[in-house]
C-alpha positions as CSV (number, residue, x, y, z in Angstrom):
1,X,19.9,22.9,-9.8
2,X,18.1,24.9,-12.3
3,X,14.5,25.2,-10.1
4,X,14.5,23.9,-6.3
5,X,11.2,22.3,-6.1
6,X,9.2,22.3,-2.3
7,X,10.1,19.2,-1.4
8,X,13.6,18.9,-2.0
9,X,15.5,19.1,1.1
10,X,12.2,19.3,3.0
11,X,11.7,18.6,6.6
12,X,9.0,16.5,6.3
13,X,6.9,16.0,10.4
14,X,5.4,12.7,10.6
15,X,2.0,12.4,12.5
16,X,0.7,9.2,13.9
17,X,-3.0,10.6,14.2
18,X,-4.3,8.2,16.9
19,X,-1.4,9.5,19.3
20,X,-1.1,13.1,18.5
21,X,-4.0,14.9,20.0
22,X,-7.6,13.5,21.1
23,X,-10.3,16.2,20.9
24,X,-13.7,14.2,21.1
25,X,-12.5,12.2,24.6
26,X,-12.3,8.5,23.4
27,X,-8.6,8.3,24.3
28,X,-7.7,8.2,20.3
29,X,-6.5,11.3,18.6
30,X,-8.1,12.7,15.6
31,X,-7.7,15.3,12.7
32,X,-9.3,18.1,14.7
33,X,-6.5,17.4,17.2
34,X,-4.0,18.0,14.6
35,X,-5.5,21.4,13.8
36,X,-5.2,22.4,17.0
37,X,-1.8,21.6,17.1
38,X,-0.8,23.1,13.7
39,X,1.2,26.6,15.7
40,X,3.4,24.2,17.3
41,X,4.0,22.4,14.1
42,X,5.0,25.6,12.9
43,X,7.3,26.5,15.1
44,X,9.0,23.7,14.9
45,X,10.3,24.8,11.3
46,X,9.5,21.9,9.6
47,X,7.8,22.3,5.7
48,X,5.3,19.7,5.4
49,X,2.8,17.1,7.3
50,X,2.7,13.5,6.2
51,X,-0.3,12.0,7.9
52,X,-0.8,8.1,8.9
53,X,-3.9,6.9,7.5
54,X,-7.4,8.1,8.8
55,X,-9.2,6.5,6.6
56,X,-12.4,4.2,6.9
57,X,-10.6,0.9,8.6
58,X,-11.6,-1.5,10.5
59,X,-8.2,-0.6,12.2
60,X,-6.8,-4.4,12.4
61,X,-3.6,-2.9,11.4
62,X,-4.6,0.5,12.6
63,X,-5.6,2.2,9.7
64,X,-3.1,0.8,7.1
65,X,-6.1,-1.7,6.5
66,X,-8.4,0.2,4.6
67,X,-12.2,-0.6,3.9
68,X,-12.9,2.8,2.0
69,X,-10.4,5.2,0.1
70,X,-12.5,7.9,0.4
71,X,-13.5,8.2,3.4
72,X,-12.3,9.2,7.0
73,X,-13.1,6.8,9.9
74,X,-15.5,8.8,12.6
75,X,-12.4,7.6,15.1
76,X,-10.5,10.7,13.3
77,X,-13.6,12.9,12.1
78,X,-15.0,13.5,9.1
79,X,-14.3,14.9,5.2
80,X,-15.2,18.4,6.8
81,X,-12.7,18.0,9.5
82,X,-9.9,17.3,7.0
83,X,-10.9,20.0,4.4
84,X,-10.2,22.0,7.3
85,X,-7.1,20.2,8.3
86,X,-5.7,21.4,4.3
87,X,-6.6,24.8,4.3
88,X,-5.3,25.6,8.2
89,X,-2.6,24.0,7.0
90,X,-1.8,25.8,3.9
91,X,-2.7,29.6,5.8
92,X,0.5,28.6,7.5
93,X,2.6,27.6,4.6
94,X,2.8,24.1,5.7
95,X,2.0,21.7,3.2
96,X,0.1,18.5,3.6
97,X,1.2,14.6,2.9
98,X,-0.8,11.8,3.3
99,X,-0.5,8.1,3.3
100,X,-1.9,5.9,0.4
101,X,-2.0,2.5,1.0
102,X,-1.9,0.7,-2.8
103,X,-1.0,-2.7,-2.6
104,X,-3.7,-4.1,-0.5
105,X,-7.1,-3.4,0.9
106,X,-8.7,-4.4,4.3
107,X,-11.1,-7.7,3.7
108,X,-14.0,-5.4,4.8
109,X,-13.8,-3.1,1.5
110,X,-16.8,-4.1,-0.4
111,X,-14.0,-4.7,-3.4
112,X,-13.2,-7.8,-1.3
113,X,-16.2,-9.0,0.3
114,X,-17.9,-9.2,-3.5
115,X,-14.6,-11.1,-4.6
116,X,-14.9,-13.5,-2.2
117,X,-18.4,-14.7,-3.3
118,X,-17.1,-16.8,-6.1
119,X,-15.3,-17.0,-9.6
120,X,-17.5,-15.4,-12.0
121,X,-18.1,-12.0,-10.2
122,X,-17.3,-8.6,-11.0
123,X,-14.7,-8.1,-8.8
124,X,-13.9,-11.5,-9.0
125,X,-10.0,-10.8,-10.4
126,X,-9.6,-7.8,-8.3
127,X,-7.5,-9.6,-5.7
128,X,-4.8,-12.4,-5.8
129,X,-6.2,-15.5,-6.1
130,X,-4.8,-19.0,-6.7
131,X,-5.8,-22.7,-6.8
132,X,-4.6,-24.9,-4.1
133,X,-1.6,-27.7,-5.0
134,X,-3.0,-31.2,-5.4
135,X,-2.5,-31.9,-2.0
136,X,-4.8,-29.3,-0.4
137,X,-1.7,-27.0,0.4
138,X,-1.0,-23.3,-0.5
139,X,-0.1,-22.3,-4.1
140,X,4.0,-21.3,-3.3
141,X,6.1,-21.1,-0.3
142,X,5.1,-17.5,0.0
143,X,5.3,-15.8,3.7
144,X,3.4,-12.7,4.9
145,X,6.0,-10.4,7.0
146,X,3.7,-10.9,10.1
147,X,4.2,-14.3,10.6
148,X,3.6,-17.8,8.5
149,X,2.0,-18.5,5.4
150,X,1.2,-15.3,3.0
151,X,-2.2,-17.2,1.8
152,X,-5.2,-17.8,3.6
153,X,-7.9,-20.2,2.5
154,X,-11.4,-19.3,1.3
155,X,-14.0,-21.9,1.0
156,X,-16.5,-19.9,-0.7
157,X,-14.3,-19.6,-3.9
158,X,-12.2,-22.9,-2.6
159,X,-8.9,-20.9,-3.4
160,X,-6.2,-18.9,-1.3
161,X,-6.2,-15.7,-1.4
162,X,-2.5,-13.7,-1.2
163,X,-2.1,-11.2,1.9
164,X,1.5,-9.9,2.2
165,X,0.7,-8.4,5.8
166,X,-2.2,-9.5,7.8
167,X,-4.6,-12.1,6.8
168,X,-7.3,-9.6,7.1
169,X,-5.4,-7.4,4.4
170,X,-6.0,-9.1,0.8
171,X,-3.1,-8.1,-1.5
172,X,-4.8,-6.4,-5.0
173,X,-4.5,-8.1,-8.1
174,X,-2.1,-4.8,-10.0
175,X,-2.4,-6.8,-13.2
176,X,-5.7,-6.1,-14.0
177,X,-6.0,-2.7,-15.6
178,X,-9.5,-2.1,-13.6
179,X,-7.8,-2.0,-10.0
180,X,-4.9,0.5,-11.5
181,X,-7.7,2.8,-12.7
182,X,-9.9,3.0,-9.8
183,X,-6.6,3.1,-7.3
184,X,-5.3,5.8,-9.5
185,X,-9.1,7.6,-9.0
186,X,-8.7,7.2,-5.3
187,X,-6.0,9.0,-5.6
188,X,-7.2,11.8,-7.5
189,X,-9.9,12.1,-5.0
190,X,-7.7,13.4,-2.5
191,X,-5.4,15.4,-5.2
192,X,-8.7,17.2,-6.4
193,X,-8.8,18.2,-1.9
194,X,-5.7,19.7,-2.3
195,X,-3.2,17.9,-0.2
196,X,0.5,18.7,-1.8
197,X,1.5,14.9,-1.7
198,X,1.3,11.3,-1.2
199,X,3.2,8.7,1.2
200,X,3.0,5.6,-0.8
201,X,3.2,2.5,1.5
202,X,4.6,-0.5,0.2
203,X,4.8,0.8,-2.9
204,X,7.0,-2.0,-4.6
205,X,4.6,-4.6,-2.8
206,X,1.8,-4.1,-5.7
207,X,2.9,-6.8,-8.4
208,X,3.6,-10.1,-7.7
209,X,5.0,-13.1,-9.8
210,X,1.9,-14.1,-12.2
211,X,3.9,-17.6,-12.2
212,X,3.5,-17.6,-8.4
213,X,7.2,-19.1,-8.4
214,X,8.9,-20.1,-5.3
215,X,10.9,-17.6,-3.6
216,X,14.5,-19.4,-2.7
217,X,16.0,-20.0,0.5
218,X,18.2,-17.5,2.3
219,X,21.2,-18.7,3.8
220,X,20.9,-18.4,7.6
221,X,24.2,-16.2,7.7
222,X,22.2,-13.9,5.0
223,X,18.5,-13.6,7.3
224,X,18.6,-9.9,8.3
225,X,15.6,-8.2,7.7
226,X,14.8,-4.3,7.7
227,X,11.7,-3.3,9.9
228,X,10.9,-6.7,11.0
229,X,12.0,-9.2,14.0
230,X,15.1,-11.2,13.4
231,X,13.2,-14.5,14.6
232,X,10.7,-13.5,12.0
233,X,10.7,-16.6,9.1
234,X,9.6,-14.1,6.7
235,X,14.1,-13.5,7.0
236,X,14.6,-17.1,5.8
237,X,13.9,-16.4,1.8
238,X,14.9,-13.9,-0.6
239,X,11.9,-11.8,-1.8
240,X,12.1,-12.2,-5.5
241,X,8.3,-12.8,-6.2
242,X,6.1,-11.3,-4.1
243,X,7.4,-7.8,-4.6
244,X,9.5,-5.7,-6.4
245,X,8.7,-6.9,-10.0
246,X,9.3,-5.3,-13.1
247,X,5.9,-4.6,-14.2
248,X,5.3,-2.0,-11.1
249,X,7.5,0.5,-12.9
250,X,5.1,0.9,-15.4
251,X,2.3,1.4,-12.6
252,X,4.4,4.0,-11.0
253,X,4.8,6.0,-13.9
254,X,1.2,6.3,-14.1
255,X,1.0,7.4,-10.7
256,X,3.3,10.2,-11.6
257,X,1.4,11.2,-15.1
258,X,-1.6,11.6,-13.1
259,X,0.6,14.4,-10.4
260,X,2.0,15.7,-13.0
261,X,-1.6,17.2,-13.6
262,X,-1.7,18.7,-10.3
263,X,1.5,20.8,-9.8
264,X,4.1,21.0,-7.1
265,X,2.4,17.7,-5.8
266,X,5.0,15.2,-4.5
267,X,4.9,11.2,-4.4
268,X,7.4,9.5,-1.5
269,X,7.5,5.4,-2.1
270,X,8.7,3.9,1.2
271,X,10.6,0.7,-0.2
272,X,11.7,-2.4,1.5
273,X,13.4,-5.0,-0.9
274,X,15.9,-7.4,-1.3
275,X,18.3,-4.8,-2.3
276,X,16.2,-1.3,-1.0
277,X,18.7,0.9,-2.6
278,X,18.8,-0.4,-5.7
279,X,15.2,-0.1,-5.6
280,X,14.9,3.0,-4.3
281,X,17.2,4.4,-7.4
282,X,15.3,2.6,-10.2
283,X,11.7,4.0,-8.9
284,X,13.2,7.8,-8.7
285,X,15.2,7.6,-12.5
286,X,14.6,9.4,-15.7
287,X,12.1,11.9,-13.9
288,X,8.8,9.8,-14.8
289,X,8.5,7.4,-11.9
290,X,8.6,8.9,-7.9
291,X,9.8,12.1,-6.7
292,X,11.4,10.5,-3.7
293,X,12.0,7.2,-2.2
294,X,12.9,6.4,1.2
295,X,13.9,2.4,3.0
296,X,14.7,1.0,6.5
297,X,18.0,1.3,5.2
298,X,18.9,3.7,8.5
299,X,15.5,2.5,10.6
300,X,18.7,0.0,12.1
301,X,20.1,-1.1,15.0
302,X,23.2,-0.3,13.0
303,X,24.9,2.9,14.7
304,X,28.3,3.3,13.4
305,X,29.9,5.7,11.0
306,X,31.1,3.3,8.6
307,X,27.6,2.1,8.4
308,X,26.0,5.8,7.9
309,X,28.7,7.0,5.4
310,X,28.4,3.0,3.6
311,X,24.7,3.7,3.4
312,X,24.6,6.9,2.2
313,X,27.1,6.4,-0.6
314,X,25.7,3.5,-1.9
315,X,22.9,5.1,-2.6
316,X,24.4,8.3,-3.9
317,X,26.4,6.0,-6.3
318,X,23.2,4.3,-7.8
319,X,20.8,7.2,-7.3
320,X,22.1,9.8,-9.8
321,X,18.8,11.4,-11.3
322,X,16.6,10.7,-8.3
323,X,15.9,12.3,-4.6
324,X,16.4,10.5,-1.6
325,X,14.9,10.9,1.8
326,X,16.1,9.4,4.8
327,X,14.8,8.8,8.6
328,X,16.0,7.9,11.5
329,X,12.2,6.6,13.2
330,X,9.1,6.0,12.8
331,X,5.7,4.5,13.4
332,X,7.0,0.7,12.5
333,X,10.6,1.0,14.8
334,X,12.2,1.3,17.5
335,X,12.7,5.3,18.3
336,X,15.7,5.9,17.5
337,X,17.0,7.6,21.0
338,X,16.9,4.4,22.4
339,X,18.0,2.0,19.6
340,X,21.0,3.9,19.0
341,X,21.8,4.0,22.7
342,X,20.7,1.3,24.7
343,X,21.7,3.1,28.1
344,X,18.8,5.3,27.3
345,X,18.2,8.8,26.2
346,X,21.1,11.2,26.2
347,X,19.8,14.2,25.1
348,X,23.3,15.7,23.4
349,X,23.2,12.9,21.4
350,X,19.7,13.5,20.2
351,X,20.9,17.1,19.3
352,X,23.5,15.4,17.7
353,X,20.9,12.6,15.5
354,X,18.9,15.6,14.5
355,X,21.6,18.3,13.0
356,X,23.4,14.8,11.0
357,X,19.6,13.8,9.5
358,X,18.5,17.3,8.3
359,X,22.3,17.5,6.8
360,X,22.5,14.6,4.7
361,X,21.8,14.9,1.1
362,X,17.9,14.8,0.4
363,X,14.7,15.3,2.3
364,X,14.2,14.0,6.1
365,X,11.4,12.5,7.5
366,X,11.4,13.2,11.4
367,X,8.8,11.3,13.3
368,X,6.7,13.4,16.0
369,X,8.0,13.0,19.3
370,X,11.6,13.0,18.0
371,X,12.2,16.6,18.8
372,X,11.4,16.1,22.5
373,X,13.5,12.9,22.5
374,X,11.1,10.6,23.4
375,X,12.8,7.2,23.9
376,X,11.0,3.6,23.3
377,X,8.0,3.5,26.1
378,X,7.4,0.1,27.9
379,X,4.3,-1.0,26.9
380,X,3.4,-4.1,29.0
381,X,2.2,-7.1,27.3
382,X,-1.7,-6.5,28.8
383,X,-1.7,-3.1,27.2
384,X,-0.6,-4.2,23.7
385,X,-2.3,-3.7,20.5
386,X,-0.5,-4.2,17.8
387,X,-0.9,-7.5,16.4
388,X,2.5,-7.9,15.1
389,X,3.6,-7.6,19.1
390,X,1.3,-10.0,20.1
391,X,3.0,-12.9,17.8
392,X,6.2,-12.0,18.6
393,X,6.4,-11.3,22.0
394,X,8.3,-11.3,24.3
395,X,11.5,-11.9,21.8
396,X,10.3,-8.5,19.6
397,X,7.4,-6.5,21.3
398,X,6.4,-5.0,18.4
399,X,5.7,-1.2,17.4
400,X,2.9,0.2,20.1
401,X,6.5,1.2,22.0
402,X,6.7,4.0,19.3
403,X,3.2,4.8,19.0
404,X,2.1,5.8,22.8
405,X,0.6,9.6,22.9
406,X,2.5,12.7,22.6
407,X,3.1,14.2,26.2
408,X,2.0,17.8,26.0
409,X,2.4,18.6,29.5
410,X,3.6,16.8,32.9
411,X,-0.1,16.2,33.8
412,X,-2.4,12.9,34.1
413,X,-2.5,11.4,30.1
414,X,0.0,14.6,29.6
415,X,-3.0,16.5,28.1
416,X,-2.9,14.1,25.3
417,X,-6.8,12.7,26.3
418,X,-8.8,13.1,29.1
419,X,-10.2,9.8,28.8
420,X,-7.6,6.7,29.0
421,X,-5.5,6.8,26.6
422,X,-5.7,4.3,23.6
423,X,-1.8,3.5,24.8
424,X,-0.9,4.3,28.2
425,X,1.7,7.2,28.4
426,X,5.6,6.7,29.5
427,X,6.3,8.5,32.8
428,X,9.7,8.9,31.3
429,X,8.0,10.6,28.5
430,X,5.7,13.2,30.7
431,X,9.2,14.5,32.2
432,X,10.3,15.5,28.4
433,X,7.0,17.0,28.1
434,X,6.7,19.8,25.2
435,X,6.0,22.2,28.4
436,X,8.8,21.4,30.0
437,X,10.9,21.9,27.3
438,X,9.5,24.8,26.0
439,X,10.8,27.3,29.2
440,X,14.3,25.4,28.9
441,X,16.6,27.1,26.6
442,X,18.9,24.2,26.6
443,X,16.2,21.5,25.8
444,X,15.8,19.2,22.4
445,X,12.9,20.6,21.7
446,X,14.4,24.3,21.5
447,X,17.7,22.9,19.7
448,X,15.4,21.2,16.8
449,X,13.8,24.6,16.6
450,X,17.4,26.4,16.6
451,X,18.9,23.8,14.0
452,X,16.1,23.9,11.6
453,X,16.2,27.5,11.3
454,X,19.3,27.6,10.8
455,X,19.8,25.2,7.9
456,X,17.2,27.3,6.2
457,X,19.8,29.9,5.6
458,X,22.4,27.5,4.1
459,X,21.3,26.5,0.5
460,X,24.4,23.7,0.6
461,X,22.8,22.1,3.6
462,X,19.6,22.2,1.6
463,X,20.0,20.9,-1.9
464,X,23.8,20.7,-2.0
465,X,26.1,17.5,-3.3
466,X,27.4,15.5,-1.0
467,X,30.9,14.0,-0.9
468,X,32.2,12.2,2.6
469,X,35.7,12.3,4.5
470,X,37.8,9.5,5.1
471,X,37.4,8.9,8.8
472,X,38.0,6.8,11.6
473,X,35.0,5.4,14.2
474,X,33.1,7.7,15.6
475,X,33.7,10.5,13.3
476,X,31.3,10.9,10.4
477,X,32.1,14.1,8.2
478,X,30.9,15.1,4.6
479,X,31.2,18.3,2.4
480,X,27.6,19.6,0.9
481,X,28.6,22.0,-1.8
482,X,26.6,24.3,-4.3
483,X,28.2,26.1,-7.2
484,X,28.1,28.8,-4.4
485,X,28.9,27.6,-1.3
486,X,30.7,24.7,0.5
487,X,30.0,23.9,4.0
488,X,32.2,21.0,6.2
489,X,29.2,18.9,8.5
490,X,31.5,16.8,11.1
491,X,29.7,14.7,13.6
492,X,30.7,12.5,16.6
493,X,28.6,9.5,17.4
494,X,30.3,8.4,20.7
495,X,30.3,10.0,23.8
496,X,34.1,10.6,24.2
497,X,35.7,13.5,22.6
498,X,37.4,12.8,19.1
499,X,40.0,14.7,17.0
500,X,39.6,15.1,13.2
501,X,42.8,16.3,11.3
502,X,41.9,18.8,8.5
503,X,44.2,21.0,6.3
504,X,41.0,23.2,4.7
505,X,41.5,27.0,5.4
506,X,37.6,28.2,6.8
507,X,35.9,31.1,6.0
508,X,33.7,30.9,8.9
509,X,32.3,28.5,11.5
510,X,28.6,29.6,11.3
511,X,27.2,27.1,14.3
512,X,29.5,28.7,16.7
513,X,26.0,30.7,18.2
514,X,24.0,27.5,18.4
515,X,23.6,25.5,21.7
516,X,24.4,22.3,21.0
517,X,27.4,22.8,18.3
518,X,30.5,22.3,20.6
519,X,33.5,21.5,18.2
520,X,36.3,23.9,18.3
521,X,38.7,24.3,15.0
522,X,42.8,25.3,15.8
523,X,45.5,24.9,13.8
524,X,44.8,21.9,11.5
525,X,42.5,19.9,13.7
526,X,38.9,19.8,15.2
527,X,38.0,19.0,18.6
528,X,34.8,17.2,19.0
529,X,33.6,16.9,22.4
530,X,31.2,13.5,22.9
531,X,28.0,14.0,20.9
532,X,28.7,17.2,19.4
533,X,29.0,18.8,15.9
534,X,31.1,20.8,14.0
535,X,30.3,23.0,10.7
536,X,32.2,25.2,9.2
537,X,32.0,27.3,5.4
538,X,35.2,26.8,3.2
């Protein structure tokens, strides 16, 4: 690699703003309680921020409903606060992502409260609109991923309107040139504040079908979705139209002309299609579309090696210009200490998680609360909010469980708010409090630190290749190599010990000092105790 760009190989620290840190006492964090934060961001050795929305929202979907692009929500603060937010940021060389939220619009943006009026308004093709069938019904067999149809009637205009996600979140009309422009101006707003990137949320959701065909059934053996519940009907078709269609390439590259004006400025496309890897492959090609793409791909209940390494290669073998990024949780799943072990949080395994995420080929996304451990929280049904949970429960409970408050210390609302809380706090969760962990030289917390540091000093773990071992269940292993280095990453995912045979001659075993690396080399094979790592330079 010729020039290592920022972002490549980056530890990128997911922030859910309403749960980080709540300075004005509402029981909702804000963007001043991120600021205040911003030394223990540091230390955590991770490169950049990507920020949740905090934009203007009537916050029916918590912020990824937006009613103004360029403003922030008083919930959060104000433009002030966040110009602050970038430059704090930046004096401590951590750069700044934030979410953009393309494909649709909260119904309170004034966009979609003048398109509604009728047919011969400005703004009257700004959104997706359609006539009803001759039987009063909606134009296609369409669903919206949180639950039933994906139109909703409106009897001023006396047509459906298209809303991929909540009914109060009109999808945009992306084939008329007029909405690209002014969501490619939105977008310069916040490039001309100086933030270093953009999170682009269901990015291949913009286009739809212009036909409006039908999407076809999916066979019920085939009805496995990737972020949403498995009783969900939105499982029962294949997602031909509504997403994912050719024209949105062209839309991306315009996305990337206008970075390209603002340099060492990064675009990450979350993608969720019918074939996410695929996807995420053709949106990074040829250099003129995203920087980085990322799926649900490992967001699963999947926890196996096969399923990693199948993963992984997969993509590696369609993905060979792009840059991936990968994740083990965040603010739309399960947390990841309890989905991948369902007898609760064992902490050598979350030291484990960690060191196999910031090793695979690409960039990581690690979601705050993940280097503490923090399990799922039980959120009881009275103190739900997310309106996804409320459909679905009790048979999927939704996403508040990964969205309660960061516990800063063992203390009432763990110093998170001294108001309620806008989610009550897991007592599980004040006992794995950042102050607890931070005296404990054994903790998560304090092995994320150690591990992060560490791989700084290892190019190969960085921006190396990537070429996995042929291994038995519950051994994952993988070489990342440079032109100048070669380093062996062995993991094991169960909590027995495993052998690996191994005929490589080692140079050195570098983790030997770290806390949590407990495989031992001799004579051919490598002894990994349950939950524990091995790496080694050849």
């Amino acid at each position: 690699m010729a020039k290592q760009d920022w972002w490549q190989g980056a530890v990128i620290y997911q922030i859910y703003p309403r749960s980080f840190q709540d300075t004005n006492n509402d029981g909702i964090g804000d963007i001043p309680g991120i600021i205040s934060r911003l030394d223990y961001i540091k230390s955590l050795g991770v490169d950049a921020i990507w920020v949740s929305p905090f934009f203007k929202s009537p916050m029916k979907d918590f912020g990824y409903d937006i009613s103004d692009y360029r403003d922030i929500d008083p919930l959060f603060g104000n433009i002030a606060d966040f110009d602050d937010l970038i430059a704090q940021a930046h004096q401590r060389d951590i750069k700044i992502i934030i979410d953009q939220v393309l494909s649709h619009t909260s119904d309170q943006h004034t966009w979609f409260t003048q398109s509604r009026k009728d047919l011969i308004n400005t703004k009257a093709d700004w959104y997706v609109w359609a006539d009803a069938k001759q039987d009063g019904t909606a134009p296609n067999n369409w669903l919206s991923i949180f639950g039933g149809p994906a139109w909703q009637w409106e009897p001023r205009r006396k047509q459906y309107y298209l809303h991929n996600f909540l009914t109060e979140q009109p999808d945009l009309n992306f084939h008329n040139p007029d909405v690209r422009k002014h969501v490619l101006d939105n977008i310069e707003f916040w490039l001309k504040k100086g933030v270093d990137g953009f999170r682009l949320d269901a990015i291949n959701f913009c286009f739809h079908d212009a036909q409006l065909r039908d999407n076809p059934a999916k066979p019920e053996d085939k009805r496995e979705g990737r972020g949403f519940s498995e009783d969900n009907p939105y499982a029962f078709q294949y997602h031909y139209y509504n997403n994912t269609q050719p024209e949105n390439l062209g839309f991306i590259k315009e996305i990337r002309n206008l970075l390209n004006k603002y340099p060492d400025t990064v675009s990450l496309g979350e993608i969720s299609s019918e074939d996410s890897l695929s996807t995420m492959a053709e949106y990074t090609a040829d250099g003129d579309k995203l920087h980085m793409g990322y799926s649900f791909e490992l967001l699963t209940d999947d926890y196996s090696a096969k399923y990693i390494r199948e993963t992984v290669q997969g993509l590696e073998s369609k993905m060979l210009e792009g840059w991936p990024c990968w994740a083990f949780s965040n603010h739309d799943v399960q947390r990841v200490a309890s989905r991948w072990n369902k007898s609760g949080v064992n902490p050598e395994q979350v030291k484990m998680l960690t060191a196999m995420l910031a090793s695979l080929r690409g960039s990581v996304c690690m979601y705050q609360g993940e280097e503490l451990g923090l399990g799922e929280a039980d959120v009881k049904f009275e103190d739900l909010q997310d309106p996804y949970g409320k459909t679905f429960w009790p048979n999927f409970k939704g996403r508040d469980g990964c969205r309660t408050p960061m516990p800063w210390t063992n203390t009432l609302n763990g110093e998170f708010s001294i108001q309620k809380p806008w989610l009550p706090l897991d007592d599980n969760h004040l006992e794995q409090c950042v102050s607890s962990q931070e005296s404990d030289k054994s903790s998560i917390l304090n092995a994320y630190r150690e591990f992060l540091t560490w791989r700084k000093n290892y190019p190969a773990l960085v921006v190396g290749t990537i070429e996995f071992l042929v291994t038995q269940e519950p051994i994952l292993a993988f070489w990342r190599q440079t032109d100048e280095q070669k380093v062996l990453c062995c993991f094991n995912l169960s909590a027995q010990t495993a052998e690996l045979e191994i005929t490589e001659t080692f140079k050195s075993t570098p983790l030997n000092a770290l806390s949590h690396n407990k495989g031992r080399y001799k004579v051919n094979k490598i002894t990994l105790p349950g939950f524990s790592c091995f790496y080694a330079i050849c």
